[in-house]
C-alpha positions as CSV (number, residue, x, y, z in Angstrom):
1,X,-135.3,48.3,-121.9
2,X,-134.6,50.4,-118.6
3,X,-132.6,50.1,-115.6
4,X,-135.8,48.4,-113.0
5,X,-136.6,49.5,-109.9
6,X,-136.6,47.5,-106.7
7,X,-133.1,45.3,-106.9
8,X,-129.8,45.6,-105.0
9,X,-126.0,44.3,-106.1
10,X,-124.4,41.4,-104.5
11,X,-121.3,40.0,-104.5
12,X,-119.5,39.0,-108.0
13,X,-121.8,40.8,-110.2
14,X,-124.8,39.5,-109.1
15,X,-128.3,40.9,-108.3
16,X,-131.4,40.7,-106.0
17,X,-134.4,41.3,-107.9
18,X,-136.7,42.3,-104.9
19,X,-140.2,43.1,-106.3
20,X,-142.2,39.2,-106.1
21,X,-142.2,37.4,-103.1
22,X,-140.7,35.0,-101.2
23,X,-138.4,34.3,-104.9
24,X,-136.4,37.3,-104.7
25,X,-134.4,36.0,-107.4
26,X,-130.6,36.4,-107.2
27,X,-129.5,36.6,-110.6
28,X,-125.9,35.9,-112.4
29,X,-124.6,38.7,-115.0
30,X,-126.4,38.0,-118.4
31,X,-129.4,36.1,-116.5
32,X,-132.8,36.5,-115.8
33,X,-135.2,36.4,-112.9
34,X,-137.7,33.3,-112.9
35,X,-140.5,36.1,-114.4
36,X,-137.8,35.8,-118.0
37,X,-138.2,40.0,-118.9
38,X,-135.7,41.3,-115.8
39,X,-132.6,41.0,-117.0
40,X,-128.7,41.4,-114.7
41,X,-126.8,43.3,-117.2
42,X,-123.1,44.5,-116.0
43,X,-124.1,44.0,-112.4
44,X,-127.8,46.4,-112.6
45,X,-131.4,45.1,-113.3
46,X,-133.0,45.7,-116.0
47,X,-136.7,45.4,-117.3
48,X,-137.3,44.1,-120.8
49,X,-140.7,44.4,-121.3
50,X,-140.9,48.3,-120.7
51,X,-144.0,49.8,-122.9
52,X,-143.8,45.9,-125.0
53,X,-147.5,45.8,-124.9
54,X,-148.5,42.5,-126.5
55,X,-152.7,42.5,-126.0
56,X,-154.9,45.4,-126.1
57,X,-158.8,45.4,-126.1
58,X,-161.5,47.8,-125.5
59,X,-163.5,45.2,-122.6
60,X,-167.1,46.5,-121.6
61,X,-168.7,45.6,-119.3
62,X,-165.7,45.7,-116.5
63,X,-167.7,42.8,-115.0
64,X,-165.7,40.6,-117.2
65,X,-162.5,41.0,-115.5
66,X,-164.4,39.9,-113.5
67,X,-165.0,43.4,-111.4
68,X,-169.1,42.8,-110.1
69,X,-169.0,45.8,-107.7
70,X,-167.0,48.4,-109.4
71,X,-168.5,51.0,-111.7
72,X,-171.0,48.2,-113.1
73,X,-171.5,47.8,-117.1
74,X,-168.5,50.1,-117.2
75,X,-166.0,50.3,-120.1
76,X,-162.1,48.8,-119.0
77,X,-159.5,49.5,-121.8
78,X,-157.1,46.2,-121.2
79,X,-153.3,46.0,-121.7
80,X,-151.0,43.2,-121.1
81,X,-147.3,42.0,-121.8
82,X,-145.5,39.2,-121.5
83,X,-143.9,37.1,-118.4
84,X,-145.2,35.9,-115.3
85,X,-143.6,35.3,-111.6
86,X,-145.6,32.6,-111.5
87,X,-145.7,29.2,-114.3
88,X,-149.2,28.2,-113.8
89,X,-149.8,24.6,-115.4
90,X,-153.8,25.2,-116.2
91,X,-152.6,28.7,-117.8
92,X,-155.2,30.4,-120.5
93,X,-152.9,33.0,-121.6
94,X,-149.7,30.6,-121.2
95,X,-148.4,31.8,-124.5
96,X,-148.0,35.3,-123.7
97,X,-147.4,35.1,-119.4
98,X,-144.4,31.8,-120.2
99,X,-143.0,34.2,-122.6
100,X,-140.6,36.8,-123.0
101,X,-139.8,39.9,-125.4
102,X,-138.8,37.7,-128.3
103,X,-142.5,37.1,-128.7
104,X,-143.3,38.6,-131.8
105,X,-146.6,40.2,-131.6
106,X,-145.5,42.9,-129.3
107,X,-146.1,46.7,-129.5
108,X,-143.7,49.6,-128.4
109,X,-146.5,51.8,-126.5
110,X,-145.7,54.7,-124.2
111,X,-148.0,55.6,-120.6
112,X,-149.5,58.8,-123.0
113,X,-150.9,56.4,-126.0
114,X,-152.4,53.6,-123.9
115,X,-154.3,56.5,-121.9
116,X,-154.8,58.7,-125.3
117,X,-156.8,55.5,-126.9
118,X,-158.6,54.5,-123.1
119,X,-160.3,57.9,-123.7
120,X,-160.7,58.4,-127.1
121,X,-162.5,54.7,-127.2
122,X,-164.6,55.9,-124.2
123,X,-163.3,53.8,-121.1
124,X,-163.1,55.2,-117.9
125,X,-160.8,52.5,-116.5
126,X,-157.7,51.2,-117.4
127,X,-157.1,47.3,-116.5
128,X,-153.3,46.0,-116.5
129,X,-154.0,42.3,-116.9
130,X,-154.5,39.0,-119.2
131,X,-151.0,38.2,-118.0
132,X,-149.0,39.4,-114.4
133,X,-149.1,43.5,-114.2
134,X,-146.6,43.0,-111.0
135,X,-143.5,41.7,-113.4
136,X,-145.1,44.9,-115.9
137,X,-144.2,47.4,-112.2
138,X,-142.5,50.3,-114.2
139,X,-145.0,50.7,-117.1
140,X,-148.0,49.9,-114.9
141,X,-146.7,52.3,-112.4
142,X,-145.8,55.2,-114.8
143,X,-148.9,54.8,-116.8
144,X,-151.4,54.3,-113.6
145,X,-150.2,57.9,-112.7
146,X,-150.8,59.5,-115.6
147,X,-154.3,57.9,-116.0
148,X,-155.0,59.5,-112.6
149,X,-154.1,62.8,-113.6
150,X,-156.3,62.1,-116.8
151,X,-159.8,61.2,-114.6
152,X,-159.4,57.5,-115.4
153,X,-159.7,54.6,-112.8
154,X,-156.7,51.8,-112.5
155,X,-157.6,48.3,-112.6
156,X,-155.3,45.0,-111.2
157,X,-156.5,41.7,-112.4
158,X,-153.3,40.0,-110.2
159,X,-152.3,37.1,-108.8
160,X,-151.0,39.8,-106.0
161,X,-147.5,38.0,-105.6
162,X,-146.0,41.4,-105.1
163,X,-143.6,42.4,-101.9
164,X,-145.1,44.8,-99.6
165,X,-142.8,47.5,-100.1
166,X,-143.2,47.8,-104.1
167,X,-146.7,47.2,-103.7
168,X,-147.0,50.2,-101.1
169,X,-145.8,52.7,-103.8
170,X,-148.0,51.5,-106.4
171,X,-151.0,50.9,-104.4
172,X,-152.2,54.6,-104.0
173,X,-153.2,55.1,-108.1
174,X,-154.7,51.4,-108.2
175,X,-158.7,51.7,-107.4
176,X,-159.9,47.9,-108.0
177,X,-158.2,44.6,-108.0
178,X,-159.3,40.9,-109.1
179,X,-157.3,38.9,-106.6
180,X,-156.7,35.4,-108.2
181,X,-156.7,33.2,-104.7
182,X,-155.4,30.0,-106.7
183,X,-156.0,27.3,-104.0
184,X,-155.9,27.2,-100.1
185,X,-152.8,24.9,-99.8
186,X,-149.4,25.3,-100.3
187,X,-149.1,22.4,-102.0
188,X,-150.8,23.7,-105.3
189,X,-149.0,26.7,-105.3
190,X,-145.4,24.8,-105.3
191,X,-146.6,21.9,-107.7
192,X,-149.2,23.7,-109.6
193,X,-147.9,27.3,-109.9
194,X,-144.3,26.7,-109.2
195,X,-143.9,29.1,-106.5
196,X,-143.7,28.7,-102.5
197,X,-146.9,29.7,-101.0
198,X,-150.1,31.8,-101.5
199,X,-149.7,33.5,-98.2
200,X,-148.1,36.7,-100.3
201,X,-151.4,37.0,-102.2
202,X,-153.1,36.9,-99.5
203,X,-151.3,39.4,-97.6
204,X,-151.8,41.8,-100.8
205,X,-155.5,41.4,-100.4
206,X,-155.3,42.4,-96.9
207,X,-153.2,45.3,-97.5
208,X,-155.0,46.3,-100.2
209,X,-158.5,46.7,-98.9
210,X,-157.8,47.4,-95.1
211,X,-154.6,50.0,-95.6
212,X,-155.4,51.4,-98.8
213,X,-159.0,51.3,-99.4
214,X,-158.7,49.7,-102.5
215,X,-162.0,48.0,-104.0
216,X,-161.0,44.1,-104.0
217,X,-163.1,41.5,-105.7
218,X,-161.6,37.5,-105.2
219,X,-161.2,34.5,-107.8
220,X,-161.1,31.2,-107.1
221,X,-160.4,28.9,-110.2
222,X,-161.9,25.2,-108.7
223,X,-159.5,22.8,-110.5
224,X,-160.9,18.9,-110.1
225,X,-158.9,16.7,-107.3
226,X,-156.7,19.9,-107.2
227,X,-158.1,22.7,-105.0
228,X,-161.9,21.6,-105.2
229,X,-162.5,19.8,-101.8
230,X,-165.1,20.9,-99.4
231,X,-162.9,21.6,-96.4
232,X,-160.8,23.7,-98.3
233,X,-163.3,25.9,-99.8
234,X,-164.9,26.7,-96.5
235,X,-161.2,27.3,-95.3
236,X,-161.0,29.7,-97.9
237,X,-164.1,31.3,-96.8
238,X,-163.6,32.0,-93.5
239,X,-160.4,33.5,-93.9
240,X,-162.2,35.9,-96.3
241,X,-164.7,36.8,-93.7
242,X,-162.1,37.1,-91.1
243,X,-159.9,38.8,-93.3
244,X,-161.4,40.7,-95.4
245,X,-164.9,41.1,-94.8
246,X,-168.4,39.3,-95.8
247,X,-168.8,41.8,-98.3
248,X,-165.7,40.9,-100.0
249,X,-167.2,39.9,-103.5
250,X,-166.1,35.9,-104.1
251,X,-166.0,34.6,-107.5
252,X,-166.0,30.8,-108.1
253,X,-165.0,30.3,-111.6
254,X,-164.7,26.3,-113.8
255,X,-161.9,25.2,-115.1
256,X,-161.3,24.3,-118.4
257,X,-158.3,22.1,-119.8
258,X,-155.3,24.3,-120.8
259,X,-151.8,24.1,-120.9
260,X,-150.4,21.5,-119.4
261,X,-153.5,19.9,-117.7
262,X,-154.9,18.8,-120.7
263,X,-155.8,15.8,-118.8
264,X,-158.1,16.9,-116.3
265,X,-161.7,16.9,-117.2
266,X,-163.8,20.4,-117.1
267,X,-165.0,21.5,-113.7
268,X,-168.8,20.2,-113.4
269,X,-170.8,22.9,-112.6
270,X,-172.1,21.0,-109.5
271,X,-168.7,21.7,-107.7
272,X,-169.4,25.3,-108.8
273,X,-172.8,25.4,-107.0
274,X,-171.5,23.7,-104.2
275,X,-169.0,25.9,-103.7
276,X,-171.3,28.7,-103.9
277,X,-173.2,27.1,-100.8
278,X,-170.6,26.5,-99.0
279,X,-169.2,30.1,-98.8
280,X,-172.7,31.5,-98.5
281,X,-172.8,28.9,-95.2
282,X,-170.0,30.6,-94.2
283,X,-171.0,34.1,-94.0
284,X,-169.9,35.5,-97.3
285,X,-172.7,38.0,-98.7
286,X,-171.3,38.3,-102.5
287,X,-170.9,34.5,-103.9
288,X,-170.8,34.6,-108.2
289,X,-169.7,31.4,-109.9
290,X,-168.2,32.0,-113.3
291,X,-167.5,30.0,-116.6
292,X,-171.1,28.8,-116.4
293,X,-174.1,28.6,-118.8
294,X,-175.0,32.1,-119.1
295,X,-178.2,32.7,-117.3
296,X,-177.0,30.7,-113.9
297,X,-179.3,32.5,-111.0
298,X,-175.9,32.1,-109.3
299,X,-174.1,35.0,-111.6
300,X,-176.9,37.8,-110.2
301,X,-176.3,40.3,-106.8
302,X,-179.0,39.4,-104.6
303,X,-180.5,41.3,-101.5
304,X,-178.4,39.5,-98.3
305,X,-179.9,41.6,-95.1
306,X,-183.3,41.9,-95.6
307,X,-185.1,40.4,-98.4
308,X,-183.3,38.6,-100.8
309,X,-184.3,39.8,-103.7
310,X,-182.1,40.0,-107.0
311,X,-180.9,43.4,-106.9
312,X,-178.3,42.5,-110.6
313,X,-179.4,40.3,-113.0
314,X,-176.7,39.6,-115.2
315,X,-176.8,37.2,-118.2
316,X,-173.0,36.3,-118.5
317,X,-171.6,39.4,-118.0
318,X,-174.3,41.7,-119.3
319,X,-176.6,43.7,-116.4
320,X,-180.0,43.0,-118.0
321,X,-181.8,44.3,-114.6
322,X,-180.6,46.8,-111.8
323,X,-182.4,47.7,-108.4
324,X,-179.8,49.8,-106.7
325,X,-180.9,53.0,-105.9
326,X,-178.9,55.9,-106.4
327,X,-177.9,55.8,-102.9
328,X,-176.4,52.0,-103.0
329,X,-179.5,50.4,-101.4
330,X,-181.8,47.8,-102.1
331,X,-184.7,49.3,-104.9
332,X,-187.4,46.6,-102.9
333,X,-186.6,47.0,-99.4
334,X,-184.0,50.3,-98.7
335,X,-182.1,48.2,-96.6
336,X,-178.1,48.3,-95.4
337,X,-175.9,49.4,-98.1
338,X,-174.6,47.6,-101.0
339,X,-170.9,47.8,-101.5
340,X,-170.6,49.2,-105.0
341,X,-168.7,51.0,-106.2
342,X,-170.1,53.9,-108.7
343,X,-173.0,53.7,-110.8
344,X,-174.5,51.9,-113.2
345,X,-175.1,53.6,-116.7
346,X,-176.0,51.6,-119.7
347,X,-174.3,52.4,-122.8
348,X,-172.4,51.4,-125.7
349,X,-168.8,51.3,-126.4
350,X,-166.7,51.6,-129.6
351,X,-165.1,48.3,-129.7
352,X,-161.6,47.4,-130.8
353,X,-158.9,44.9,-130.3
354,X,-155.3,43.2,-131.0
């Protein structure tokens, strides 16, 4: 437990936790904020999850996060705690993101260990994710600093419902993100996610990649009668062309009963597909679906200026083909660049996990 960062008093004792937005949470002495591990004690904030590290896992290859374009077949050593600013009812890691530092599986890590065991187990990135890294801001910040003194890369797999300010500070030792876009109406984010609006998200992404040069990857999580309709999938991509760029990598991911919508049948993989078509229609270069058979031509990094070509082959997350030259560029044609990120080096990894 420490004394968190971005917060202000108020009136009777009372605190404004300002690190997710637009909740803000004021808080009354002895409460907490809607994310359950920041705390008003005596009239200051504090964060209770402060090195509680409650999953940790060697994961190669990084594509699993899922990171296609950054450093591929590349070892991420992955950390998570517990909480969440958001209550997601299709949740996969419900019982550690709904929880709070009661949970009894946690371990008391410091920065120095968790980048001590990402190098002795061979990873060159550290990922903060499995549940939100933005409610984690004080350990993630403190230990993305040292891991940047240390030669390793910083990984966000986020929901990116973060304010601007906090995520200004952090953003300059973070060199990847998985964005989780979870619909492209406000209406799933208040009744599905229990929050106010995606537009924060989506203003991360922006900053993100434009300001900060970031490497951002999207995921979209197609939930039947949900988020899956046509209109709003091409809504989605356009904004992501606009936005962001068409070589903003797009991943379309099923959905599988969890949680609290138990009720709701699997995502067919036809919705997946068309998906896919639909935001290749609308200009996007870097379409992957995910959650699939393992094998789906719609997982591999194809050609898109010149001649098509799969330039990955991936089976599931493994790279079982690569024809990007050294120089980023298509091995068949040498056309434009490919926006990657690093180099691809087959190897092996010493595997280990809690």
């Amino acid at each position: 437990m420490r004394e968190a960062m971005w917060w202000e008093p108020l009136e009777n004792n009372r605190v404004r936790c300002k690190l997710c937005p637009p909740l803000n949470c004021i808080i009354d002495e002895g409460k907490r904020g809607s994310c359950k591990v920041r705390k008003n004690m005596g009239g200051k904030l504090y964060t209770l999850n402060y090195g509680k590290v409650s999953s940790i896992a060697t994961d190669p290859p990084v594509e699993k996060k899922p990171l296609f374009h950054f450093w591929p077949g590349s070892c991420a050593f992955s950390i998570a705690t517990v909480g969440c600013n958001m209550h997601c009812k299709h949740c996969q890691n419900w019982e550690i993101s709904q929880a709070d530092e009661s949970f009894p599986y946690l371990h008391d890590m410091t920065p120095e260990m968790i980048v001590t065991m990402a190098k002795k187990y061979g990873c060159e990135s550290i990922a903060y994710t499995y549940n939100e890294p933005t409610i984690w801001y004080e350990f993630v910040l403190d230990t993305a600093k040292l891991a940047k003194k240390e030669g390793l890369y910083n990984l966000m797999i986020t929901n990116g419902y973060i304010n601007e300010e906090p995520f200004r500070e952090l953003a300059p030792y973070i060199d990847a993100m998985n964005i989780d876009i979870k619909a492209f109406n406000d209406e799933f984010y208040m009744k599905i996610a229990s929050v106010p609006s995606g537009e924060p998200s989506r203003k991360t992404a922006v900053i993100a990649k434009k300001e900060f040069g970031i490497h951002v990857e999207l995921t979209y999580l197609i939930i039947p009668t949900l988020n899956d309709k046509e209109e709003e999938i091409r809504a989605f991509a356009r904004w992501v062309v606009d936005e962001l760029g068409d070589d903003t990598p797009v991943h379309f991911s099923r959905f599988f009963p969890h949680y609290k919508l138990l009720h709701l049948p699997p995502t067919p993989v036809e919705t997946i597909e068309t998906a896919y078509r639909v935001a290749k229609e609308e200009g996007l270069k870097f379409v992957y679906v995910g959650n699939v058979p393992p094998g789906h031509p719609d997982e591999h990094t194809y050609c898109p200026p010149k001649c098509g070509k799969p330039l990955i082959v991936r089976y599931g997350f493994e790279i079982v083909e690569y024809n990007v030259t050294d120089d980023g560029r298509c091995r068949f044609c040498g056309g434009e660049p490919i926006p990657i990120v690093g180099t691809y080096t087959k190897k092996k990894y010493p595997g280990m996990w809690w």
